[in-house]
N, C-alpha and C positions, 0 to 999 in steps of 0.2 A: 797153321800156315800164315805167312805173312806178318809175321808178330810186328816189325818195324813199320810198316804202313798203316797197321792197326794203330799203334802208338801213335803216328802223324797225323791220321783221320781223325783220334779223340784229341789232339792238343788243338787241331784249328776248330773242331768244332767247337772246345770250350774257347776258345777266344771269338769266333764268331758269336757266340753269346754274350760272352762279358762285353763288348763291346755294342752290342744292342741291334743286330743283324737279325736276330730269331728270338724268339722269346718261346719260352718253356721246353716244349720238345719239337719245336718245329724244323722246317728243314732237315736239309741233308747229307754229306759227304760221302764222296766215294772218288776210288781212283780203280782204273786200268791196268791189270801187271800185262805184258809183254804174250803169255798164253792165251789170255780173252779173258781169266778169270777179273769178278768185278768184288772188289773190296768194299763194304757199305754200310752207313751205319742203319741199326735197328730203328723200327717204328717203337714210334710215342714212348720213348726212351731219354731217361736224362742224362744231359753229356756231361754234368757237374762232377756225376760220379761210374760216367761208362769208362767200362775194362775191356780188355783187349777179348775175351773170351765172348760178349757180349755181338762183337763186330761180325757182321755174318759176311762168307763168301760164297759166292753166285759163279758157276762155270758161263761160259759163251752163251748157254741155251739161255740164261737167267732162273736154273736151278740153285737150288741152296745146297752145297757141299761141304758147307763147317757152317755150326752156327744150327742154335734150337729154336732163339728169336724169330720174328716175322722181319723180313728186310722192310728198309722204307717200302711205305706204300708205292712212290715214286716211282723205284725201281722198275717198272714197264717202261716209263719217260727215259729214266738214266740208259737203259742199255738200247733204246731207241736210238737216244745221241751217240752212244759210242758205236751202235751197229754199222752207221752211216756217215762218222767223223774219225776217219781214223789216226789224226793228229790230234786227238783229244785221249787224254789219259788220267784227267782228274773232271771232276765236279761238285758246284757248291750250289745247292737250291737254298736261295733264303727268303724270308719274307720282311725283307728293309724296308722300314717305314720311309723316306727320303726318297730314293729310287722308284719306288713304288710310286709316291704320289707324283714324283717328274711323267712318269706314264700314262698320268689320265690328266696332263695337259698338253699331251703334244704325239707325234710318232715318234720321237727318237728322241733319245737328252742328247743334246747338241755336243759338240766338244766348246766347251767354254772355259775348261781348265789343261794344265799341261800333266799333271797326276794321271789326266783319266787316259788321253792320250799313248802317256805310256803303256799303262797297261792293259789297257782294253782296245787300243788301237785305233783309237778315233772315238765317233760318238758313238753310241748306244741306241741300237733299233727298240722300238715297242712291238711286240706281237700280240696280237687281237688275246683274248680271254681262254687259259684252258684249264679247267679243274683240275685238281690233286686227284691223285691214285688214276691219273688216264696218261694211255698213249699222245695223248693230246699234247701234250707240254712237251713231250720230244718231236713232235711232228711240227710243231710252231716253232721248236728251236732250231730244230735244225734249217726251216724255211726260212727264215727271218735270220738269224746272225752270220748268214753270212761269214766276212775275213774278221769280224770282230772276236774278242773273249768277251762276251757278256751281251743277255738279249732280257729287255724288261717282260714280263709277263704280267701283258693289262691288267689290275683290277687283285694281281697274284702275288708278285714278288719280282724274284730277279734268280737265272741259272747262269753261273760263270763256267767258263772252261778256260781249259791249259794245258801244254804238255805236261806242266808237274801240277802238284796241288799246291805246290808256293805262289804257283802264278794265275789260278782260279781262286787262291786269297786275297789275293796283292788285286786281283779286278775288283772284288766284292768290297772290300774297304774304300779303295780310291772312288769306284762309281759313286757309293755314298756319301763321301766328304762333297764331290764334283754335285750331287742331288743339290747337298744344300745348301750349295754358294749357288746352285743355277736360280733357285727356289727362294733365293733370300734377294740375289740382283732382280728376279720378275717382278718381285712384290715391292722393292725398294723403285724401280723404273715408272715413269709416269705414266709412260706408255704399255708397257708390260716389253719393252725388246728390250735386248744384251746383248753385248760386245761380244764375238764370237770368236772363237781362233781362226785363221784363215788355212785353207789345205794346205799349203809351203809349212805354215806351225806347226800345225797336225803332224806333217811328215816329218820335219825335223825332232820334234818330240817324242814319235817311235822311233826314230832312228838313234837320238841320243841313250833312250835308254837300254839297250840292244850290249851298253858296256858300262853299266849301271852296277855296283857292288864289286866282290872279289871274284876274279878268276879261281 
């Protein structure tokens, strides 16, 4: 089932690697079809050379119905957020170093760029600490982010969401670029403050990009 989603799950997650999002087998992708069923990748599995056969699906209950692997651990979290987010139909758990460390200086990365804006909708909440393989990380996510796509996990990573998984990628990259120009004007400043976008930017920035790309 699902062979094409499968395929889009393993292409972002080999690039959320390549690109230095997650390192070895961590993190984790998954999207929402239309039924409840939840599409996902397998634990402690490498995405360098995962096949579509590999991708396990999870009905509504978060049973396994294709698929002999174990799902992410995570998966308690994931179908947490989707149980309770019903405008979400993708997610990216990653543990980016940038994002990550904007976390444990502050409650939220500011909006300081017009990238993050777009796609994440402003700035970026921090939610207090919740371990891997817990309910916890969906209970924090869904408290904490709010109207954003993207909510830092203290001390953990970073979980985006989307209606598609183009657009719980497009959060996970841009948040990290936005990390570390926030991370690089802190340490460059005398004071340790930056220039911040003002809400009129903010809004104008989600708004421009709303007709961003090809129809």
């Amino acid at each position: 089932m699902y062979e094409n989603e499968k395929l889009e799950i393993i292409a972002v997650a080999q690039e959320i690697k390549r690109i230095g999002l997650v390192q070895l087998t961590g993190g984790n992708v998954s999207v929402r079809m239309k039924n409840g069923d939840i599409v996902v990748t397998p634990s402690g599995m490498p995405y360098e050379t995962m096949t579509p056969d590999q991708v396990l699906v999870l009905n509504k209950e978060g049973e396994v119905i294709e698929g002999t692997l174990r799902p992410s651990v995570d998966a308690i979290a994931l179908k947490y957020i989707y149980d309770h987010c019903p405008d979400v139909s993708a997610i990216i758990h990653t543990h980016q170093p940038y994002a990550t460390a904007a976390g444990l200086v502050g409650d939220e990365m500011p909006a300081c760029c017009t990238t993050l804006c777009n796609v994440c909708l402003g700035s970026v909440p921090v939610a207090p600490y919740s371990a891997a393989a817990s309910e916890d990380m969906g209970i924090q996510t869904v408290e904490y982010i709010g109207d954003k796509r993207a909510v830092i996990l203290k001390h953990h990573g970073v979980i985006a969401v989307g209606p598609t998984l183009h657009d719980a990628e497009c959060s996970v990259v841009y948040l990290e670029d936005a990390a570390k120009c926030y991370l690089a004007a802190k340490a460059a400043s005398p004071t340790g403050e930056i220039a911040l976008m003002t809400p009129s930017q903010v809004e104008e920035a989600v708004n421009t990009h709303k007709t961003y790309g090809q129809n």
